[in-house]
C-alpha positions in Angstrom: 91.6 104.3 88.4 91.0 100.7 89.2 92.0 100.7 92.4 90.0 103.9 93.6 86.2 102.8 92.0 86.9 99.7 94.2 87.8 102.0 97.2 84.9 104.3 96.3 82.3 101.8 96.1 83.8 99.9 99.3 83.4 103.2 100.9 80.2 104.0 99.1 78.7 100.5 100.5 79.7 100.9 103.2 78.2 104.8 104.2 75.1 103.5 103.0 74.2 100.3 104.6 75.6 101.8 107.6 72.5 101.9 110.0 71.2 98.2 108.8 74.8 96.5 109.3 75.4 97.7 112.6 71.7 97.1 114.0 71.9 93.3 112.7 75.8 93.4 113.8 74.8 94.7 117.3 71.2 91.8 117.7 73.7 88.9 115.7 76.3 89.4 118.9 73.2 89.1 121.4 71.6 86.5 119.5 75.1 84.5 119.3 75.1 83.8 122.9 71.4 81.7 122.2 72.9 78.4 121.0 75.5 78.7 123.6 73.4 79.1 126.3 71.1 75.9 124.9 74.1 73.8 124.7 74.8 74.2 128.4 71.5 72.9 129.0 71.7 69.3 131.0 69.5 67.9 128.3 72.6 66.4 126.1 72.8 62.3 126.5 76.7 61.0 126.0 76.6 58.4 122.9 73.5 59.2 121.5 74.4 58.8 118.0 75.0 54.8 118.7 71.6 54.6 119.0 69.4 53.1 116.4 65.6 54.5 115.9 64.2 50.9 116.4 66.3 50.7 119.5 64.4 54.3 121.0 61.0 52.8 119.3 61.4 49.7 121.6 62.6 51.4 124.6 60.0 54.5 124.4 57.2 51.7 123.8 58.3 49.6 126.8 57.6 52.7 128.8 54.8 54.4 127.7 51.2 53.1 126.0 50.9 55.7 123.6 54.2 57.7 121.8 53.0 61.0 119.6 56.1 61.9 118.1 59.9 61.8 118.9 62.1 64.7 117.8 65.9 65.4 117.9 67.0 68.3 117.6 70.2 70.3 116.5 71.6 70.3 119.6 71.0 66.5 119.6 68.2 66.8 122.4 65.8 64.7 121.8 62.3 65.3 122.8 58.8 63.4 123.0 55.6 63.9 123.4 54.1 60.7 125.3 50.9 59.0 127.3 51.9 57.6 130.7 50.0 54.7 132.0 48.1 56.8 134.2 46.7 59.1 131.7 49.4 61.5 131.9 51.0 63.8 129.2 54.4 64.3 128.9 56.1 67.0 126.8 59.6 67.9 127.0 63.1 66.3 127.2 63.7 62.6 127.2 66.6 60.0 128.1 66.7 57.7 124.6 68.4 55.3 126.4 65.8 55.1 129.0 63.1 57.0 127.9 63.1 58.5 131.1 61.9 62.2 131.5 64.2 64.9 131.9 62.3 67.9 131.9 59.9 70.2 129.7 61.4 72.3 127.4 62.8 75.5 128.6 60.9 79.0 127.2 63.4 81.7 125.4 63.4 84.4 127.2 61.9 87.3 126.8 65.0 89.1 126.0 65.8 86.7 123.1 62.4 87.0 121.7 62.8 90.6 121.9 66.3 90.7 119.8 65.3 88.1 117.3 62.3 90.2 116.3 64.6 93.2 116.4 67.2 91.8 114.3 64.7 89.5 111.4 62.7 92.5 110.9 63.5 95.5 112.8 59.8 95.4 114.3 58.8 96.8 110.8 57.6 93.4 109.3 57.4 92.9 105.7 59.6 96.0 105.4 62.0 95.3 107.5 62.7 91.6 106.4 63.2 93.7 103.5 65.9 96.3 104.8 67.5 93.5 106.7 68.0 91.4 104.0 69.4 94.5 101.4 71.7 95.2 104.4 73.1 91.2 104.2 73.0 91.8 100.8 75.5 94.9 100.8 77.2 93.5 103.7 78.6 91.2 101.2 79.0 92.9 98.1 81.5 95.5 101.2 82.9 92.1 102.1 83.7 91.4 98.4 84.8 94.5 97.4 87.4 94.7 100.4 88.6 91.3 99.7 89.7 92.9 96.2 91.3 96.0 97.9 93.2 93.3 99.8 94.5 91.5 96.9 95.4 95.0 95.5 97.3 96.2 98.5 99.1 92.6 98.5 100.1 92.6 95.7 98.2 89.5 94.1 95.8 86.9 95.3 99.1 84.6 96.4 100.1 86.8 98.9 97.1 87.9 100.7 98.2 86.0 103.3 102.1 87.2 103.3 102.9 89.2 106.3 100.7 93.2 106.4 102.9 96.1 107.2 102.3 97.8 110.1 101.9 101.0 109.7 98.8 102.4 111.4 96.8 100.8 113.7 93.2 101.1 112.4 94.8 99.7 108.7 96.5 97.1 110.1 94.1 95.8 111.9 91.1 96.1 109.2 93.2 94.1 106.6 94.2 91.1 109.1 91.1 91.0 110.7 89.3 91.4 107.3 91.5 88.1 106.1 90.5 85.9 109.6 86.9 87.2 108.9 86.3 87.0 105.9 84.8 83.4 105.4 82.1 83.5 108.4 80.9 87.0 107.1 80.5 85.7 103.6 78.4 83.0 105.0 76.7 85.1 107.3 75.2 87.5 104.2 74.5 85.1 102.2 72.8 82.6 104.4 70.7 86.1 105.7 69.8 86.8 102.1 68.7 83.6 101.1 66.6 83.5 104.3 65.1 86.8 103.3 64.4 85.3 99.8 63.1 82.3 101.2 61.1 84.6 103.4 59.4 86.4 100.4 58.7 83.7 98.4 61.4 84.1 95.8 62.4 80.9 96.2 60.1 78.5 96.4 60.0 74.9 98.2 57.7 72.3 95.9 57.6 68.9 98.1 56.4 65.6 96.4 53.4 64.3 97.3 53.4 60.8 98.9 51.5 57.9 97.0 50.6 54.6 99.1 48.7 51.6 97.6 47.2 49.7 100.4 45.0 47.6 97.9 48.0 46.1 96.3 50.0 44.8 99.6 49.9 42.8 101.9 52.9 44.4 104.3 51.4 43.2 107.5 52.6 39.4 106.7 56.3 40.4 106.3 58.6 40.5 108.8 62.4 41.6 107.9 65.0 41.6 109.5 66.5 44.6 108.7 64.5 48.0 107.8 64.6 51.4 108.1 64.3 52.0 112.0 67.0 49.6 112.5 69.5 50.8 109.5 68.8 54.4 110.9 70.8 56.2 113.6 69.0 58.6 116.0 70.8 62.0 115.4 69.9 61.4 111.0 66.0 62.4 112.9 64.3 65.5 112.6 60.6 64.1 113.8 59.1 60.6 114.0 55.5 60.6 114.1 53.8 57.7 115.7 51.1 56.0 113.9 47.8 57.5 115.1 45.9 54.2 115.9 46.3 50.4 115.3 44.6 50.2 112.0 47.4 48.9 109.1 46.7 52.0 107.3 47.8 54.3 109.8 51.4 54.7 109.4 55.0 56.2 111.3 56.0 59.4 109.4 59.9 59.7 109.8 61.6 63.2 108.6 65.0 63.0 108.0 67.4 65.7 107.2 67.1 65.0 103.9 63.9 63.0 102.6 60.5 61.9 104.1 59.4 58.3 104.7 56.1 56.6 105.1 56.4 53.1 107.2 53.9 50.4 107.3 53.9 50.2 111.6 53.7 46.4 111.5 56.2 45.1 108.9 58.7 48.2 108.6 58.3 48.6 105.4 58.5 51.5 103.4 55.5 52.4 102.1 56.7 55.9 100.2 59.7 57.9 100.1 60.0 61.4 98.9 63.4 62.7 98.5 63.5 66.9 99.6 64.7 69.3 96.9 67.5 71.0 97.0 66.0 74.1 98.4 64.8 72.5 101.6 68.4 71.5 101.9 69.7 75.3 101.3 67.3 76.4 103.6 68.0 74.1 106.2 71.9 74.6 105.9 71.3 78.5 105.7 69.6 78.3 108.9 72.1 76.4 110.9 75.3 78.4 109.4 73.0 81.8 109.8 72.2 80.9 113.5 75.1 78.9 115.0 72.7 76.2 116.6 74.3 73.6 117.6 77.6 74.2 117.7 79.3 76.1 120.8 82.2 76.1 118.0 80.7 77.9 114.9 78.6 80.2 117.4 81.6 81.8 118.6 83.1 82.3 115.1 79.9 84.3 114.3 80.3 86.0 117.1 83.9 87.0 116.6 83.0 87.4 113.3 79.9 90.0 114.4 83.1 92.0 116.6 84.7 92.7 114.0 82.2 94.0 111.4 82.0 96.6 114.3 85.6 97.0 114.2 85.9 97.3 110.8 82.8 99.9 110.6 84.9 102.0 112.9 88.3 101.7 111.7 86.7 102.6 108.1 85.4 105.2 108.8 88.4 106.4 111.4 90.7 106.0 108.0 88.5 107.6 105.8 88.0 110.8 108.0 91.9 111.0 108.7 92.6 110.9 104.6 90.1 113.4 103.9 91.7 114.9 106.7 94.8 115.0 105.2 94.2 115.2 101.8 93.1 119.2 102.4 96.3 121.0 100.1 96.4 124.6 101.0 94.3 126.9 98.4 97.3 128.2 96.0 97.5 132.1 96.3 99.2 132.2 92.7 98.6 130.6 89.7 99.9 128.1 87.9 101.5 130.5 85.1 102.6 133.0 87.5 104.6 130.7 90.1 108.5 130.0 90.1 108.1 126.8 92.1 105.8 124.0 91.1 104.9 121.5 93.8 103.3 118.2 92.9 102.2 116.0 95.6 101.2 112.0 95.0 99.8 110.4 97.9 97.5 106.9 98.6 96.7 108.2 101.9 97.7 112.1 102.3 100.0 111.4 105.1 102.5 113.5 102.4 100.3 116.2 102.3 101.8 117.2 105.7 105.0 117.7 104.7 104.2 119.2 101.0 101.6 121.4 103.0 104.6 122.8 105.3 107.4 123.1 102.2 104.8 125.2 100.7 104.0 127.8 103.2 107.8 127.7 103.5 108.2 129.1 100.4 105.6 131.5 100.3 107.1 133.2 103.6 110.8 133.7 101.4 108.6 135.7 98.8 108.4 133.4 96.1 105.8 132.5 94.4 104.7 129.1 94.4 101.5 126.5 92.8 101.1 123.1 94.6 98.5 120.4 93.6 98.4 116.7 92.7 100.6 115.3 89.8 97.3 114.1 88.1 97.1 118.0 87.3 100.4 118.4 85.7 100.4 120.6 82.7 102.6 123.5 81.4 103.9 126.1 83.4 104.8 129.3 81.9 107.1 131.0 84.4 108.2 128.0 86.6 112.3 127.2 87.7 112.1 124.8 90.2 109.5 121.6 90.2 109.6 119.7 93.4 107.4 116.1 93.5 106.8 114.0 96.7 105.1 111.2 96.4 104.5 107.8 97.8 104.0 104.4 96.7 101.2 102.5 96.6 101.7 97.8 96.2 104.6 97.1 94.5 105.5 99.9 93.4 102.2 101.5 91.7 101.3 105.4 91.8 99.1 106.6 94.1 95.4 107.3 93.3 96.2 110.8 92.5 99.8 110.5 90.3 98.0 107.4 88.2 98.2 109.8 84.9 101.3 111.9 85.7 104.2 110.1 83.3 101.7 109.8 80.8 101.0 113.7 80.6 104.9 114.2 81.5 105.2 112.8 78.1 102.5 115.0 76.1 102.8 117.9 77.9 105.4 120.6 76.7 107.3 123.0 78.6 108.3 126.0 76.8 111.4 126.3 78.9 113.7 124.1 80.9 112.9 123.3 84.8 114.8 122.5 87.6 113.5 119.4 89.6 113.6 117.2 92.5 112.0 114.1 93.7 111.2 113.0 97.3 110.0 109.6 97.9 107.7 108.9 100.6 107.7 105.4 101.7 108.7 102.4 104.4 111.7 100.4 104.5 109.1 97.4 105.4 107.8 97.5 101.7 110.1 95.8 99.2 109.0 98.1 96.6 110.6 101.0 99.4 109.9 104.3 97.2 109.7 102.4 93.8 107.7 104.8 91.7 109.6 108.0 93.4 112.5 106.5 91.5 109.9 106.0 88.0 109.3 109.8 88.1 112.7 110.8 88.9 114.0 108.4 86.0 111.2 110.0 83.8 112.1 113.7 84.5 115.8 112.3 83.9 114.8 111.6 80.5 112.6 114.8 79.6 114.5 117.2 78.0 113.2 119.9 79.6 113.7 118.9 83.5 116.8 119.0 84.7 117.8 117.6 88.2 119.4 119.8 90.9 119.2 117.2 93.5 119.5 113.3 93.6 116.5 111.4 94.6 115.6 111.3 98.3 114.1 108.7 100.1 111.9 109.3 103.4 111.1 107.1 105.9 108.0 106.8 107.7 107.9 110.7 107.1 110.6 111.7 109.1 110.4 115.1 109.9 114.5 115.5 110.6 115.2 113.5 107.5 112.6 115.6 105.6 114.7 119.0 107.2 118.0 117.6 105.9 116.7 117.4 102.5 115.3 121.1 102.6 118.9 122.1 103.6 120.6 121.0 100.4 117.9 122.2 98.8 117.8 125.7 100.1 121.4 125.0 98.9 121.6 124.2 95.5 118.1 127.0 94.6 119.9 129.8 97.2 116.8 129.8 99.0 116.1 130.2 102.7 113.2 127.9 103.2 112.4 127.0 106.8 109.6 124.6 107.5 107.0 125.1 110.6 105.9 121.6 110.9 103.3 120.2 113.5 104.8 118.1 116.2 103.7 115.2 117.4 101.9 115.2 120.6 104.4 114.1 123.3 102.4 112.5 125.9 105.2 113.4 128.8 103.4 111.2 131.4 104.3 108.4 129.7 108.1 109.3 129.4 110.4 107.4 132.0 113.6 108.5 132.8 116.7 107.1 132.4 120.2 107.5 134.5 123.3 108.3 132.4 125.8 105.6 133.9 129.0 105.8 131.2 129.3 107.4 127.5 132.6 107.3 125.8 134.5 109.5 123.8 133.9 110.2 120.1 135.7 107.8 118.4 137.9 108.6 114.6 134.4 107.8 113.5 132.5 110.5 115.5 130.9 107.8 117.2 130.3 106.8 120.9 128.5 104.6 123.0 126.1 105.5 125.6 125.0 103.6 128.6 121.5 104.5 130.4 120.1 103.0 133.4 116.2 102.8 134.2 115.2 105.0 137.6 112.5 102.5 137.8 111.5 98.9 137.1 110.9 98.4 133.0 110.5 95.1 131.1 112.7 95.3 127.8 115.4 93.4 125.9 117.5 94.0 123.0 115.7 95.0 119.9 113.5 97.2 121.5 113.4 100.9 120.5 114.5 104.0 122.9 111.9 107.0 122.2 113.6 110.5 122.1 112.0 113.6 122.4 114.1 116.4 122.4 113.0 120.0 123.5 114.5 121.5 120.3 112.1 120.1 118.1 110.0 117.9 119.8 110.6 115.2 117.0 110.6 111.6 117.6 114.0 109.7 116.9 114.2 106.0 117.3 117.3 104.2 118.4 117.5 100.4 118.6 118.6 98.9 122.2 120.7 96.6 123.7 120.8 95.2 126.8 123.0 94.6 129.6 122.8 94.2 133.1 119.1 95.9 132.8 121.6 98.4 131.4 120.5 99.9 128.1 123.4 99.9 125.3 123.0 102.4 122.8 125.6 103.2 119.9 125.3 106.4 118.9 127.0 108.2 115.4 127.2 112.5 116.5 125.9 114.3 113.1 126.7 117.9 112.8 123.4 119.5 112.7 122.2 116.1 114.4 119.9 117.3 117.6 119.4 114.6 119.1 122.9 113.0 118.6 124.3 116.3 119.8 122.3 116.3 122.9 123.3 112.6 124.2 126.8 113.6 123.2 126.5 116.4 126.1 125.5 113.9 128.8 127.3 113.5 131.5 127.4 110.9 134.3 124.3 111.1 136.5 122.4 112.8 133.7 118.7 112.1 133.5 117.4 111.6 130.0 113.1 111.3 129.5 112.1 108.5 126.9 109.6 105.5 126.0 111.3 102.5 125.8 108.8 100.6 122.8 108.3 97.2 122.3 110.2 95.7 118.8 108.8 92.5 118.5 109.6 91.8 114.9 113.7 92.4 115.8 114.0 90.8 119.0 116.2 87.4 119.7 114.2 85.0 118.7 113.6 81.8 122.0 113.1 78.7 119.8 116.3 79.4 116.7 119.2 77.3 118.2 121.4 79.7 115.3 121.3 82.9 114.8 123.1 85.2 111.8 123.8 89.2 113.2 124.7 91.3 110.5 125.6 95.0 111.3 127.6 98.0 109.9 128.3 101.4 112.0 126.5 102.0 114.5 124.0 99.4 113.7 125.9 96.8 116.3 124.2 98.7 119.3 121.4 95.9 119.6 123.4 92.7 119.3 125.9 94.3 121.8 122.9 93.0 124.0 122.1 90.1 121.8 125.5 88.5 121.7 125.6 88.1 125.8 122.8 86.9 126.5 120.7 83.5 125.9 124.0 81.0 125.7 121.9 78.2 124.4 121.6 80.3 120.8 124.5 79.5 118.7 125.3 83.3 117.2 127.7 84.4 114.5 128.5 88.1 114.6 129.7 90.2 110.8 130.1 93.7 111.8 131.5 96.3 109.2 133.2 99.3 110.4 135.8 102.2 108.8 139.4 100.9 110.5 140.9 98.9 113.6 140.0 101.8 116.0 136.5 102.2 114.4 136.1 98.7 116.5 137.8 99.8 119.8 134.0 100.7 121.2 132.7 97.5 121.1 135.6 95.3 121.4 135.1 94.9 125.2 131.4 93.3 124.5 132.3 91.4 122.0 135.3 89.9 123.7 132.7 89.6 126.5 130.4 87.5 124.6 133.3 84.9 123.2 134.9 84.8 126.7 131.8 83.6 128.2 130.6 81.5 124.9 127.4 83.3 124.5 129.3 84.6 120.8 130.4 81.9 118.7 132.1 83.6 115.9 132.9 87.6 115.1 133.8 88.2 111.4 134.9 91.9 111.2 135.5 93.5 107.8 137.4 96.9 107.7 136.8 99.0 104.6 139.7 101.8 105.5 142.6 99.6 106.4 143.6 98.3 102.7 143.8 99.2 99.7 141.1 96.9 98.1 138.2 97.9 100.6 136.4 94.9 102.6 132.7 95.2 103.4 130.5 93.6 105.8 128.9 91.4 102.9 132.0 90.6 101.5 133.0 88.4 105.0 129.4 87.0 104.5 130.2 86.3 100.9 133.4 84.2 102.5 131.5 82.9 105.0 128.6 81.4 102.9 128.6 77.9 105.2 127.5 79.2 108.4 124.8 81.3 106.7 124.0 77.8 104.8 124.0 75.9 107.9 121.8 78.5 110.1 119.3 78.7 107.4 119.6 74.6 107.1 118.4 74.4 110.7 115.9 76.5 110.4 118.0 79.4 112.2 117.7 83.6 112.1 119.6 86.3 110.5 119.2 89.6 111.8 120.3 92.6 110.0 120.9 96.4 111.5 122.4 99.3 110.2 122.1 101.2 107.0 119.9 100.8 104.1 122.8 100.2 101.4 124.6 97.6 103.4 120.9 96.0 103.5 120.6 96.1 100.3 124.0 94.7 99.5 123.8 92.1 102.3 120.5 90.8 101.0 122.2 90.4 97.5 124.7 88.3 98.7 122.6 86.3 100.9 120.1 85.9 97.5 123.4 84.2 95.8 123.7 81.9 98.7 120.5 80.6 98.9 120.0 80.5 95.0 122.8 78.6 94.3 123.3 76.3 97.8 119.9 75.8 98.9 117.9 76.2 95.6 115.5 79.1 97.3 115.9 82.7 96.2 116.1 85.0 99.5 112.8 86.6 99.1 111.4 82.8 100.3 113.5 83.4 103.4 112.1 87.0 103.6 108.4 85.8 103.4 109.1 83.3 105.9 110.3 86.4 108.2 113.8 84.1 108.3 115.6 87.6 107.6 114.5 90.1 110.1 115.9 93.5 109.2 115.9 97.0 111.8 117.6 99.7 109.2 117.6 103.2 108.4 
């Protein structure tokens, strides 16, 4: 409930100061290329600020008979207004070095003006100051109010800064360019709302009044050696104001950035002093942060800072539009009491609604009846035999927005009879808490005594649709049901596709496993790590398979499922074959350049991208601990492998059989036994790299947490953070 008023009034914020944010947003970018463009004037003197004000006093009065005022200004120009002998005024630009004239002041153009009016008031005046400065106003209450949903999706304030999980672009994107950003905007609202105050007279600026005696002094006698002018540097000025005749009483005015002084023109003394108040401070700040004069620097973060409030007004409302999108569940044609099958749907975002959407129409098309909504809803249901939940996971392991209440009401709801259940978790493997509170319901319903399970829990990456399909088989199983789903493909964009020569695939191995080798009919930049994009015509369903390598020879080992499509399809290539895919980029799993050691962990099939990996970049120290069923299981890859030690690009292959004994031997038992190389690759700031499934993972990472806990004092999730463990599994 938290969580969703901070969404909703994030959102809500945001729909309504719409029109104000992005007309300031669009005039702040213009207007952030004004103090850029006036600090490439010619007007800026090198070493200015080693200049003294007595030292520009004496040079300026060497030069000219009669000085009005001397000004310098944020860009450190300074500027005079003067007499020349001749009787001539000169206004602009001035050398303080020299006093020499540089040149009058340029006008802002027209186009400036324009946009500065636009974005102060809109061209509405009092009104619009007004609108403009709600608009900074809400502009930061959005910017707080993210920051919050930030800390939420991170999982505490001490990790919004750990690595985001990429999972859609617009999200992705909106959280780590809402972290960079967030600073500059905060000062950009506020500064523009206490401008706007300042503006209306809400906060008001009360100066002292100056007090000077002449009656009592005598200043004109003294002569010190040091006083203000010469303890005074140049760029401290705002405006020095000449004395206006000879007459004692007359007097230099000097404005500082932060007080006002009187001095007597003949002795330097200090005749008054009047310190400014704190608001003249604030305002002067607020207008130098607000505006970005002066600094080439700070005028470029506002105006990266201004690109992205546009981004993030567009990838905002982008996300919101595609989870109202698919939040839409399909109006139930029976009711709750009536239906045999309950469906109960949690989802953050609706991306499960999809799925849940298509398992319902399924059923409806066998001629059973069926209910589906949102496990907030749960109550009884009179006539129901099978309950099936998806849901997702929202931080670190929290419900979704729309399953916050279901355990509770699990627990004070009764069911008058028993029901059948099953559980499908929604999640990514990239998340620690991968399916978390999947497993809380299906450890609740495990305890009600009225549900019953007739499935184990399954897990679902990234929604995969096959995954999803081999789930509805057991399924249609264990209820004797013929459920079929009609789901909605991905659009394949087949332009894109490039194809790929088959140059060698092997036999199935005892394992039903084989390697295939692919060639590129065209030039393509990839390396080992990357991903090769299926599409097969069955189904048109995307299946991923990590790459190595070779030659500019892609290595690919592949494991032949029965009701696999896409494994049965390369396992019917022959030689010459042409095969259409995407080869994607995989940044986060390729070799890293800088590690001199590097740790590659693998089970099954999971080898095929360090068959790349280990024959290539000989400078890298690598240690190979592969898993696999028996001696033969290993025949596929033995020729890389001795490749890679042959030509000293592998330094060590650990191989752990679990068929061959009687006591089986795992993968992370050899890394158990090995615990010094993983000590020493982690000491010198080396890489481990881990492919294949997600229970050797899971039991890899265990071991590797006893290793670092107990030899180098740091549990594994520091080395996790640190992206030190890089993982590819499935």
């Amino acid at each position: 409930m938290t969580l969703s008023i901070w969404r909703y009034s994030h959102l809500t914020l945001a729909i309504t100061s719409f029109v104000f944010v992005f007309l300031a947003t669009i005039t702040g970018i213009i207007l952030a290329f004004q103090p850029i463009s006036e600090q490439m004037q010619p007007f800026k003197i090198e070493s200015v600020n080693q200049l003294d004000v007595d030292q520009t006093i004496t040079t300026f009065k060497d030069k000219y008979p009669e000085i009005i005022n001397i000004e310098v200004d944020a860009n450190q120009f300074v500027s005079a207004s003067v007499i020349t002998a001749d009787g001539t005024s000169l206004n602009g630009y001035f050398n303080p070095k020299t006093a020499a004239f540089l040149g009058e002041k340029p006008e802002i153009s027209a186009f400036f003006k324009f946009t500065t009016n636009f974005h102060r008031s809109l061209f509405l005046k009092g009104i619009g100051r007004f609108f403009v400065g709600l608009g900074s106003f809400l502009l930061f209450l959005i910017a707080i109010t993210g920051s919050i949903l930030i800390v939420k999706r991170q999982s505490g304030i001490k990790r919004i800064f750990a690595k985001v999980v990429n999972e859609n672009f617009s999200q992705y994107w909106h959280v780590v360019l809402g972290r960079l950003s967030l600073i500059p905007i905060i000062i950009i609202t506020l500064t523009g709302v206490y401008l706007s105050l300042l503006k209306f007279d809400l906060i008001s600026e009360k100066k002292q009044k100056h007090t000077v005696d002449f009656q009592t002094t005598a200043f004109a006698e003294k002569q010190p050696d040091i006083n203000i002018f010469n303890t005074t540097r140049l760029t401290e000025v705002v405006n020095l104001e000449f004395p206006f005749s000879e007459d004692e009483e007359d007097y230099y005015i000097l404005k500082l950035k932060d007080k006002e002084v009187l001095v007597h023109q003949y002795s330097g003394q200090v005749l008054s002093q009047v310190d400014y108040p704190m608001v003249t401070f604030l305002s002067n700040l607020s207008l130098t942060w607000h505006t970005g004069k002066g600094s080439i620097l700070w005028s470029i973060i506002l105006l990266i800072a201004c690109l992205n409030i546009l981004f993030f007004i567009y990838s905002g409302f982008k996300m919101t539009i595609e989870r109202r999108k698919n939040k839409a569940l399909p109006k139930n044609k029976f009711t709750k009491d009536k239906a045999e099958v309950i469906i109960l749907v949690g989802s953050e975002t609706g991306q499960s609604y999809a799925l849940a959407t298509a398992f319902y129409k399924g059923v409806i098309a066998n001629g059973i009846t069926v209910y589906i909504s949102d496990l907030n809803s749960y109550t009884t249901y009179k006539n129901a035999k099978q309950l099936v939940v998806f849901t997702s996971t929202y931080g670190e392991g929290e419900a979704p927005i729309n399953a916050k209440n279901f355990i509770t009401l699990l627990k004070s709801v009764p069911q008058e009879q028993t029901i059948n259940y099953a559980v499908v978790g929604f999640g990514s493997l990239k998340y620690k808490a991968y399916c978390k509170y999947a497993q809380m319901v299906d450890a609740s319903l495990q305890l009600h005594p009225n549900f019953t399970p007739n499935l184990q829990l399954q897990k679902i990456h990234n929604q995969s649709q096959s995954t999803f399909k081999d789930w509805l088989q057991q399924w249609n199983t264990v209820v004797g049901t013929n459920v079929s789903l009609v789901l909605d493909n991905p659009t394949i964009k087949t332009k894109k596709q490039q194809t790929f020569k088959v140059i060698n695939k092997t036999l199935l191995n005892v394992d039903n496993t084989f390697v295939l080798q692919l060639k590129p009919t065209k030039k393509i930049n990839f390396i080992s790590g990357d991903l090769l994009a299926v599409y097969p015509k069955q189904d048109g369903i995307e299946r991923l398979y990590s790459i190595g390598k070779m030659d500019n020879q892609i290595v690919i080992s592949v494991k032949k499922h029965e009701f696999g499509v896409c494994s049965t399809y390369f396992n019917t290539l022959q030689k010459e074959d042409v095969v259409n895919a995407i080869i994607k980029p995989n940044p986060t799993f390729n070799l890293p350049v800088n590690a001199k050691r590097v740790v590659l962990i693998a089970n099954g099939t999971g080898i095929g991208p360090f068959l790349g990996m280990i024959n290539t970049n000989p400078q890298i120290e690598k240690h190979l601990f592969w898993g696999g069923r028996t001696k033969q299981s290993l025949s596929l890859y033995q020729k890389y492998i001795d490749s890679g030690l042959q030509h000293n690009t592998l330094s060590s292959f650990n191989v752990a059989f679990s068929q061959e004994q009687e006591v089986k031997n795992y993968v992370q038992d050899i890394v158990a036994k090995n615990a010094a190389i993983i000590t020493q690759v982690l000491e010198d700031d080396g890489i481990i790299m881990i492919c294949g499934s997600v229970a050797m993972q899971n039991n890899v990472l265990e071991v590797l947490n006893h290793i670092t806990t107990t030899k180098l004092q740091l549990p594994i999730s520091f080395y996790i953070d640190n992206q030190v463990i890089k993982t590819d599994c499935y």
